[in-house]
C-alpha positions as CSV (number, residue, x, y, z in Angstrom):
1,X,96.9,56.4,137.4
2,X,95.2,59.2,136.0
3,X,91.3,59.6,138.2
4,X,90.1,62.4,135.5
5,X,87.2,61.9,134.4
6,X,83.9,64.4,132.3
7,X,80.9,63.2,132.5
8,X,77.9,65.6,131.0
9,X,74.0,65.2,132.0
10,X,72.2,66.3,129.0
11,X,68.9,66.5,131.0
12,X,70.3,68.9,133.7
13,X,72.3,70.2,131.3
14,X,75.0,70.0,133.7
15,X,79.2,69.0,133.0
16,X,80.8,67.5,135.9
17,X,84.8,67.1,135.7
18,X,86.2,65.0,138.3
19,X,89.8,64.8,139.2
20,X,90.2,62.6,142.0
21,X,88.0,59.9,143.3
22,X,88.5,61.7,147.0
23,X,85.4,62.5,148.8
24,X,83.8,65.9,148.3
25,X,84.0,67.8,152.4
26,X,83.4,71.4,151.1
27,X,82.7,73.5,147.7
28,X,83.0,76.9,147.3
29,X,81.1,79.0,144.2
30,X,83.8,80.7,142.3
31,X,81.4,81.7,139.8
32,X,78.2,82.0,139.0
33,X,76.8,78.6,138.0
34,X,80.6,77.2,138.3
35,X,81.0,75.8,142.0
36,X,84.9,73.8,143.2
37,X,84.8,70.8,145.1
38,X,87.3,70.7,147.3
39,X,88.3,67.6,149.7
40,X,89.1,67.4,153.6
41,X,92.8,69.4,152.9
42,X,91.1,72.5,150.7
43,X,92.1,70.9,147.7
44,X,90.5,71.2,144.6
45,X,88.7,68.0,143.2
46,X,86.4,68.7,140.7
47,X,84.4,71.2,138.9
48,X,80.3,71.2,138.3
49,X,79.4,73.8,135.6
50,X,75.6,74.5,136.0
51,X,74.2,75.6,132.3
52,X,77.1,74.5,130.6
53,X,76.2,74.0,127.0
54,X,75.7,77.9,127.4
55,X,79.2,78.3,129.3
56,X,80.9,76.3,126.8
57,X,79.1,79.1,123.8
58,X,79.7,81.9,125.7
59,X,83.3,80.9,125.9
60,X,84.2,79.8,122.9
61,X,82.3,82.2,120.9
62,X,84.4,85.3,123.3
63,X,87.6,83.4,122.7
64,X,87.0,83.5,118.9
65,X,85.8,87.0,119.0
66,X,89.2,88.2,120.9
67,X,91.6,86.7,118.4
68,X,89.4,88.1,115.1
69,X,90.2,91.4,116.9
70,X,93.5,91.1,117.3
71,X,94.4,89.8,113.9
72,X,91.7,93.2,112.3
């Protein structure tokens, strides 16, 4: 059974994606406002993006600005 789940707090403005029900033992930063939770193995469990609404811009907006260059 698939555990994924998004859930986004508007207030906070903060997206959390969650990809097992497994309790969180560590995290580890692997960005700036982006931080990996990782369970008792190392494993990778979910994702908090801190600021997203401006993540999600930024990346979309670079993403669209790298294929109008290649196709100019």
């Amino acid at each position: 059974m698939n555990k994924t789940k998004m859930v986004y707090f508007e207030k906070e403005d903060i997206l959390h994606l969650t990809i097992t029900d497994e309790a969180e033992a560590d995290s580890l930063e692997i960005s700036p406002n982006i931080t990996a939770e990782l369970n008792e193995f190392g494993e990778l469990i979910g994702i908090e993006i801190i600021q997203a609404s401006s993540f999600i811009r930024d990346t979309i907006l670079e993403s669209a600005q790298i294929k109008l260059l290649k196709q100019g």
